[in-house]
Structure formats: structure tokens, C-alpha cells
N, C-alpha and C positions, 0 to 999 in steps of 0.2 A: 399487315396483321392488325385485325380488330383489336382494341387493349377494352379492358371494362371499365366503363367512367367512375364507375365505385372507388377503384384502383386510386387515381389520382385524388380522390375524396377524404381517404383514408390516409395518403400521403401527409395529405395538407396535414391529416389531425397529428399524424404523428411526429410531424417537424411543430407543432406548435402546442403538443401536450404539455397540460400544466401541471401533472405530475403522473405518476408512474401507472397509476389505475386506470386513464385514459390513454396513453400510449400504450400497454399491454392490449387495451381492447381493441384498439385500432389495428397493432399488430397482429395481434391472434385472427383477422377481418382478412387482412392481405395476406397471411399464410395461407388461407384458406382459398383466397381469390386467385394467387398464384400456383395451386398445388403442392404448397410446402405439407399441410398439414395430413395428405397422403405419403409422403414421405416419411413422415416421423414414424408411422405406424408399421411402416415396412422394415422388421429387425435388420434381414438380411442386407451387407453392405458390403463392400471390400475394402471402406474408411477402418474398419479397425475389428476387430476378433471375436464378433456376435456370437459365436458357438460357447466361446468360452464365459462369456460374461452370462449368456444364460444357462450354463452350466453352474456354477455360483451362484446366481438366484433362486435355480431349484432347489440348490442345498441346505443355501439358508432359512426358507420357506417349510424345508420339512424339517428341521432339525427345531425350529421354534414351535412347529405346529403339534412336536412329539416332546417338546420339553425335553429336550437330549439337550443337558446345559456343559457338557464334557467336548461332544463332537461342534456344536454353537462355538465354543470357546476357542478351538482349535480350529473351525474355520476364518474365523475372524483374525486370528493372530499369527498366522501364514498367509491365508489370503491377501490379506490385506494390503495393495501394493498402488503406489499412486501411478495416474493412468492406466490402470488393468486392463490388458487388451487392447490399449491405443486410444480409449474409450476419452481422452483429453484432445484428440486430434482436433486442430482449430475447420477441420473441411468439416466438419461433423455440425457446427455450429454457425455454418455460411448459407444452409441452402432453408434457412428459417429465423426468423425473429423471435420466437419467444418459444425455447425450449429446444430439441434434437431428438434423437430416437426414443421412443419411449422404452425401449428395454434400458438403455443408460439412466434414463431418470428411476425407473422402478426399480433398477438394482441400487441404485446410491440409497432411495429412498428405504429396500427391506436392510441396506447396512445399516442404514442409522440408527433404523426401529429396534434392529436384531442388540448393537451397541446397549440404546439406550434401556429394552430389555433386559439384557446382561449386569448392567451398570445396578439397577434398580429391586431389581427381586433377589430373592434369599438364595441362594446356592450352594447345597452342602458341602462338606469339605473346602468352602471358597470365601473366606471371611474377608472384611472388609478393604484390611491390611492388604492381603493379597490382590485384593479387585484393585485395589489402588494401584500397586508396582504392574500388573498388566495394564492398564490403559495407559500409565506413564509409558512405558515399554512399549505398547503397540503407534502412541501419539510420534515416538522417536524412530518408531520404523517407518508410519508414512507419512509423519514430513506433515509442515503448517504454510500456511499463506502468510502474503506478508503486503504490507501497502507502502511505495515509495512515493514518498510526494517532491518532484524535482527543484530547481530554481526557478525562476520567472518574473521577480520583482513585483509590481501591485496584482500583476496581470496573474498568482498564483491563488487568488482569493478563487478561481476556480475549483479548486481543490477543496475547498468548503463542500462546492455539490456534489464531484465524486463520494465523500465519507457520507454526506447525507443520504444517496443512494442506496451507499453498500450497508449504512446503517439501518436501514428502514426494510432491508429485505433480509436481516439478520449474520452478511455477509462482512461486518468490516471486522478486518485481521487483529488478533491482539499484538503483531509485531508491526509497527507503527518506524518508517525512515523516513529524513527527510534532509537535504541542503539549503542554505539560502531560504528564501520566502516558504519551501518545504518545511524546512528546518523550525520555523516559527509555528507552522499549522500544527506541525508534528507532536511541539510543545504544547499548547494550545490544548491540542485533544489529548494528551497523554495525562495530561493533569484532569480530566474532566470525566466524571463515573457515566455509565451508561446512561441515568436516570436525568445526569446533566445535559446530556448533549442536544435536546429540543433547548433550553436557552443557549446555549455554544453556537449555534446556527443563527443566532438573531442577529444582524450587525449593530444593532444598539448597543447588545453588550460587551463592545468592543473599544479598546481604542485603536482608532484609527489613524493616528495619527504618527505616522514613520518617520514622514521625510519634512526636511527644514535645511532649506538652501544655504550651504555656508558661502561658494561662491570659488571663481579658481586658484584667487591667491593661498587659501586655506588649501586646496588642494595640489600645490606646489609644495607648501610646506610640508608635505607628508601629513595632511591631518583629515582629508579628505574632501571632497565636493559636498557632501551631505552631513549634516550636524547629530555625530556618535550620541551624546546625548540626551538627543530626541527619538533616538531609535528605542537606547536602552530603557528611559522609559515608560514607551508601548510593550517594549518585551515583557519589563516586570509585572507591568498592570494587565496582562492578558494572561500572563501564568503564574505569578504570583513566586515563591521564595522557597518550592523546591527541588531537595536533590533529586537525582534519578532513582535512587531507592526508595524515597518518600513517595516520589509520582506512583512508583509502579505496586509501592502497598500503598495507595489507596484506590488505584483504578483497575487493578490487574494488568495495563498496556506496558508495553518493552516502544520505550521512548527511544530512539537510533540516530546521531546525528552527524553528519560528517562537516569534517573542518581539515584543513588545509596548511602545513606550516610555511611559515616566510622564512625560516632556518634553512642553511643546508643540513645534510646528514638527518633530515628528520622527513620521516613519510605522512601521508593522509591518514587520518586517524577515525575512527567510526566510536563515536562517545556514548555510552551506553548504560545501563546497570549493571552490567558484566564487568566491563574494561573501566566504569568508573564509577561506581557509583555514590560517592559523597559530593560529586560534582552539582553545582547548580545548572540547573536545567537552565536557566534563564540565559547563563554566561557562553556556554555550547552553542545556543539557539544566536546568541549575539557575533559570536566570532562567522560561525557560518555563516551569517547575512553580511558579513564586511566582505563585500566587495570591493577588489582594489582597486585604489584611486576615487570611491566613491565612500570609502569610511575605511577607515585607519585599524588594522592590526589589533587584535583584543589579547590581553592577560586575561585567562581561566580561571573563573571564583569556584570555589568549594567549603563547605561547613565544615568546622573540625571538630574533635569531640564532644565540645559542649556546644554545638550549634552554633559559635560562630564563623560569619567570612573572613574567606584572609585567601590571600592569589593559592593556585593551584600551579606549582613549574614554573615561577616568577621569571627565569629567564628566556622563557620560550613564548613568543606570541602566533596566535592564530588568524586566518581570515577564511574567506566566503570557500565551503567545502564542495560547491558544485564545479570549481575549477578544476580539482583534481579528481573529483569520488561524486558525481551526481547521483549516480545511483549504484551503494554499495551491494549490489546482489551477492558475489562470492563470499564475505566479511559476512552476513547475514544468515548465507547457508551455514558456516563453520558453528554460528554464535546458536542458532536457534532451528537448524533442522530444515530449514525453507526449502519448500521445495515448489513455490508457486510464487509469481511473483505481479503481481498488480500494480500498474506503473499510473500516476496520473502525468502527464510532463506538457509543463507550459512556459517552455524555455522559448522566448522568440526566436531564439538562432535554431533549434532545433527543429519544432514544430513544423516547419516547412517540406522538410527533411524526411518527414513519416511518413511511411508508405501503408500505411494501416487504412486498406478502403475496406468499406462497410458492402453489404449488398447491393445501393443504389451506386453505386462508384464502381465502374470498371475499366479496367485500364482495358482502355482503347487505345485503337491506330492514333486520333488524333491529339491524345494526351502523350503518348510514348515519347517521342523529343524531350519532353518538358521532365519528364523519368530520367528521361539517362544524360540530361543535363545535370540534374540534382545529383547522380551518382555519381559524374566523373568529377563536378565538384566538390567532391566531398573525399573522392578517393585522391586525387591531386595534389588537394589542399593540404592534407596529412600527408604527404610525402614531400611537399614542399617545407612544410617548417619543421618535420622532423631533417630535411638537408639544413635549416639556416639555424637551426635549437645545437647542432655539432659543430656547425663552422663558422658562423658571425664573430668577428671578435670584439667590436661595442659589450658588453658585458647588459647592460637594458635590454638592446633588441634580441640578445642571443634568451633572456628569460624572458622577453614577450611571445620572440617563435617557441621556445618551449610550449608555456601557457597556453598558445592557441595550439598547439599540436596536441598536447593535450586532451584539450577542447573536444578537438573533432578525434582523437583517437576511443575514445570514450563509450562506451555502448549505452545509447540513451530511450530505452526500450524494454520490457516486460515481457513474460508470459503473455498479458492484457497491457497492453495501451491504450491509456484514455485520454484524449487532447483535445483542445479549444480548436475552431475556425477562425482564425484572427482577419480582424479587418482593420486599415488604416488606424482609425477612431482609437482601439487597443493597444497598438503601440506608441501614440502620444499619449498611452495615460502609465505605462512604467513606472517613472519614476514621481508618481501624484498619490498627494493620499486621496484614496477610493471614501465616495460618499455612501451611506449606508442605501441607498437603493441602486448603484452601481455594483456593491456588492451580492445585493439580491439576485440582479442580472447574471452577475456569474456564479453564484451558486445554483439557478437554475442552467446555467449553460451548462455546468460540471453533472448535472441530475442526466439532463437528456443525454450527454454523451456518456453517461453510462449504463443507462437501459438498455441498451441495446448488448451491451457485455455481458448482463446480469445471468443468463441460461448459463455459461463459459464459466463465469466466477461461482456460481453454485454447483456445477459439476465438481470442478476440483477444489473447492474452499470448504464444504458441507459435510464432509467426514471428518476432516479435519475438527472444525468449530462439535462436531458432538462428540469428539473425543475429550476436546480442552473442556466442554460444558461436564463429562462424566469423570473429570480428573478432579474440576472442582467439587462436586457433589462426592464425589467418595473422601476426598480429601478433609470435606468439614464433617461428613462424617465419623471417618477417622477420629476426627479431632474430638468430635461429644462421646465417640467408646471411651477414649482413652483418660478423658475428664469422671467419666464415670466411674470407671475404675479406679481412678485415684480416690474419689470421695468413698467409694467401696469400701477401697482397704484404710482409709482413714478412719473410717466407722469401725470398722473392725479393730485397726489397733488400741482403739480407745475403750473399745467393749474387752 
């Protein structure tokens, strides 16, 4: 088979874009070279339910076209169902790099328009009040995206580039999780307004500075390998001194953090503005990163009525939350509706583990060994220390088989998975602090590996985001009627 030299040309550019406007255009080059881009324009598919989805497009089309804000209204707040028609099917988003059918793209797109139409203009008998409880109510029927950012020690400053991505194409989630080195990002950018996040990206303005070798006698003692109070504080100086209610009124983000108890009788806990919000965000983000045997067990800070710290459950300590809850997905759905879940994970045990091939990656004859070597490893493994976590009677090893059973029973994986290609060089730099143009590197590692998810993340994140964008808007509206009226009948009572 002749291949076109263009092909391999356009490869090169798009493993070595240096940012998303040249990999989109190289991509959109090879859709075309390959025949993706006659595909998209072909509605009919047996990937998912074309009849109906264009069914719903004609409706919305003539209901705005005729100004029928009654039947609009009642489209949208029935309609409205995540994956409509299959229309999230990931086959739908393999056989093209940038974008999928265009009937799916043009329907999300006349939802939005139809939404932010609705949201926007006057509608008799539908006053603001009201417009507000429907999009609250229609946002609770279908469900919001959500970014989990995993554990991975230095190696998770990757995770920088995913939000940089998802940010720049207006997709990053406002429910924001995270464990371990997650856990820190999570804090990081939860404290950080939209308008902050070009400096949050810069590794200047960071400290860098984590790790400080105490050595192993310190880590016999139970006090750890690595010096706790050089962790805590980078933590404070990169997010500074608030609660999780604080964080989230002043950025809008729902900060997520999981942590881990050394108690018996006590479970994984998902720390959040919900389930705690007078908690320091700093102290959350610290426990989760104690990893055991590499930093020591943290007591939980919290402000108390007048602002000050003082422990939060002084008898209970926490550590590193990816041991038991790396990625709280179920906890997430109950808390906030989730119905999409956007993984970045650069756990080095895991990573190897992912079976998430891209277009140029197919499992082939000659990779397959190396497949079903990983899976029986893996399936083994967890049946191995869930037999030695029931019956070792050492009391250490029977809680180390625990912990790794654990481990590997865990679901470490997304809706979207976004993950690094590690190379040797990566895992001697773990437990190092990262120089600021090391961490450049991986923030553009994190950019490219997720351009290529961005079509998948804007199908099902982009109703979502103009639902939350039209809850805010009616919501501050709401809020100047109701000022208005008050100075109204002020005037009035004084007259």
C-alpha cells in the first residue's frame, strides 16, 4: 500500500506541537488525508441513534426560528438527557482527530444557542425567579463534568497541562478532585479565579520546593523519610490560608479531596465544601500527600468562628488518599450530579496498566502478549493479597496485603483518560523537586496528551458548562431585582 508522504509530515507536527492551534491544524491535514473528514459528514451510522438526534435539531431550529418560548422551554427540559442517542459513544470519536459527526456537533451547538437564548431574552409569564429554578433543575437532570487529578508524586506536575488545555478551550470542570500530588493541584487551582490561572501556569510562581530528605532512621521512628515540614510549607505558600467555603466563594470551583484514615472503624473520606467546609484546604491537601512511611500521619486544621486554627477531630489522623479513594467517582456523583468524569492519572504503578490507545496505537498480533500479561497481572495480583489481607497473622504484613489489594482493586480510570508516556529519566525524578523548566516539560506533556480528547470532552462537558454559565447569569440577576426592589419599597416607605 502506497501511504502519502504528507501523512508522515503532518505526524511529525503533531507529536511535536507547541500548542493546540498547530496540532489542531495538522490534525484537521490527516483527517482529511486519511478520509476521516468524509466520515464526519456522513450523519447516518449504527454508532449511535442519528434519526433521533436529528429529530431534536429540527425541533429546536424551528421552535427558536418561530419564537415559540413555551414549546423551546419544554424542549429543552425533557430533552435534555446526557448521551442523547448514544451520541457519547467513545467509537464515534476514534475514527477522527478533531471533532465526530457533524450532526452531534450541530446539535450540541443549536442546544447551547437555544439555552443561552432562553437564559437571555424576555419571556412573558417566565420572570427571572423562575428562569433561575429551571436551569438549576434542568443542570440537576443532566449532570456536570468533573476533573480528577490522581497521585504520582513530582511526576503529577503533569496535571498542570491537562487544566491548561481544558482551560483554553473553555472546558475545565468547576468540580475539581484530587489525592496525593492531585490533591495539591486541586488546591492550587481551586483557590485560583479564572482571570488567575495564566499566572498559576507559570512555575515561577510556585514553590517548588516539597521534598527534604530526613533519612531512614526518621523513618523508623514513624516520623517519615521525607521532612513533613517542608511539605507543609510549599502547601501553604501555593494556596495560602483558606477554608473550602472560602475557596469556593471566591473562585466558584468545588475543591474534592480524598484522605485516608490510619484508625480502624474509620473509612476514606472525600473532604469537600459539602462534608466540610470550615476545613483548611491546605491541611486536606497535606494529609492526602502523606504517604506512608514517606511522611507521617496529619491532624486536620480548621477555622473556627472567629477565624481562628485549632485541629479539626484531634483524635483521628489522616494520610495519603490515593491508597484508598484515588479517584472518588461515586462520592462525586451523589455530592454534585457527575455525570462525566475526566481523569488525568500519573500514578507510575498505574500508567503502565492503561489500555487507552489513541488512533496511532493498535493492538496488534505483536503487542497482545504484553496485553494479557498486564491483565493477568493485575487480575492475580488482587486476588493474591486479598487471600494474604484475610489470613497473614503478622498484624504489618496482613495491613500491607490489605493496602496493596487495595491498590490494585481500585478503578484508576475515567470517562477520559489522560496519561504521561514515562520514560526511565521520569521515574528517577519522583521523589525530586521539579526545576521550573522540568516543569514546563510537563505541562506541555499534559497539553498534547490532551488535545487529542478535546472533540470527547466538548461533546459531553459543553451543555453542561452553558447551563452552569446561565445559572450564574440569572442568579446575579436575580440578585440586582431583588436589590432593586428592596431600595423600591424603601423609598416608598419613607415617602
Amino acid at each position: 500500500m502506497i501511504r502519502d508522504p504528507r501523512i508522515k509530515k503532518f505526524r511529525k507536527m503533531l507529536a511535536e506541537a507547541p500548542n493546540y492551534e498547530v496540532w489542531k491544524a495538522a490534525a484537521l491535514e490527516l483527517d482529511f488525508l486519511e478520509g476521516s473528514a468524509e466520515w464526519k459528514e456522513d450523519f447516518a451510522s449504527d454508532l449511535y441513534h442519528y434519526e433521533l438526534i436529528y429529530d431534536r435539531l429540527s425541533n429546536l431550529k424551528q421552535y427558536r426560528q418561530q419564537n415559540d418560548f413555551e414549546r423551546l422551554k419544554r424542549a429543552l427540559r425533557e430533552g435534555l438527557h446526557h448521551d442523547l442517542g448514544n451520541m457519547g459513544n467513545p467509537a464515534l470519536y476514534t475514527h477522527s482527530r478533531v471533532g465526530t459527526k457533524h450532526l452531534v456537533e450541530e446539535y450540541i451547538t443549536q442546544v447551547c444557542e437555544s439555552l443561552d437564548y432562553l437564559c437571555d431574552h424576555p419571556v412573558p409569564g417566565f420572570p427571572i425567579s423562575e428562569k433561575l429554578q429551571f436551569f438549576r433543575d434542568t443542570l440537576t437532570s443532566y449532570g456536570r463534568p468533573s476533573l480528577l487529578l490522581s497521585g504520582g508524586a513530582t511526576l503529577g506536575m503533569f496535571h498542570f497541562g491537562v487544566i491548561k488545555a481544558l482551560w483554553e478551550k473553555g472546558l475545565l470542570p468547576q468540580v475539581i478532585a484530587g489525592s496525593s500530588i492531585g490533591a495539591i493541584i486541586a488546591g492550587i487551582l481551586g483557590v485560583h479565579t479564572d482571570a488567575e490561572i495564566p499566572e498559576m501556569l507559570v512555575p515561577e510562581n510556585h514553590n517548588l520546593k516539597a521534598w527534604k530528605w530526613r533519612g531512614l532512621l526518621s523513618a523508623v521512628r514513624g516520623e517519615g523519610l521525607m521532612d513533613q515540614d517542608q511539605l507543609k510549607s510549599c502547601v501553604r505558600a501555593n494556596i495560602g490560608e483558606y477554608t473550602f467555603e472560602e475557596a469556593y466563594q471566591r473562585t466558584g470551583r468545588s475543591i474534592n479531596v480524598s484522605v485516608s484514615p490510619i484508625q480502624a472503624h474509620q473509612k476514606a473520606r472525600l473532604l469537600c465544601g459539602y462534608t466540610s467546609p470550615y476545613l483548611m484546604v491546605w491541611s486536606a491537601v497535606l494529609a492526602s500527600a502523606a504517604v506512608p512511611g514517606i511522611f507521617p500521619p496529619v491532624t486536620l486544621m480548621k477555622k473556627d468562628i472567629h477565624g481562628n486554627a485549632l485541629p479539626y477531630m484531634p483524635r483521628l489522623k489522616f494520610v495519603d488518599g490515593s491508597v484508598v479513594s484515588d479517584l472518588p467517582i461515586e462520592r462525586l456523583m451523589h455530592l454534585y450530579d457527575v455525570n462525566f468524569t475526566i481523569v488525568s492519572q500519573t500514578n507510575p504503578h498505574v500508567v503502565p496498566f492503561l489500555n487507552d490507545r489513541g488512533m496511532d496505537e493498535k493492538l496488534s498480533i505483536p503487542s497482545l502478549p504484553l496485553h494479557l500479561l498486564k491483565s493477568e497481572i493485575q487480575f492475580h495480583g488482587q486476588g493474591v493479597f486479598d487471600y494474604l489481607r484475610k489470613r497473614l497473622k503478622p498484624e504489618l504484613l496482613r495491613q500491607v496485603s490489605g493496602q496493596l489489594h487495595t491498590i490494585m482493586a481500585q478503578r484508576y480510570s475515567g470517562d477520559v483518560t489522560i496519561a504521561p508516556s514515562y520514560s526511565f529519566k521520569d521515574y528517577r525524578r519522583i521523589l525530586s523537586n521539579p526545576e521550573p523548566e522540568y516543569v514546563r516539560e510537563m505541562i506541555l506533556a499534559g497539553e498534547r496528551a490532551t488535545w487529542p480528547k478535546i472533540s470527547m470532552i466538548r461533546s459531553h462537558a459543553r451543555i453542561s458548562k452553558t447551563l452552569e454559565r446561565c445559572v450564574r447569569r440569572l442568579k446575579e440577576q436575580n440578585r440586582r431585582t431583588t436589590d432593586l426592589r428592596l431600595v423600591s419599597n424603601s423609598v416608598s416607605g419613607e415617602s
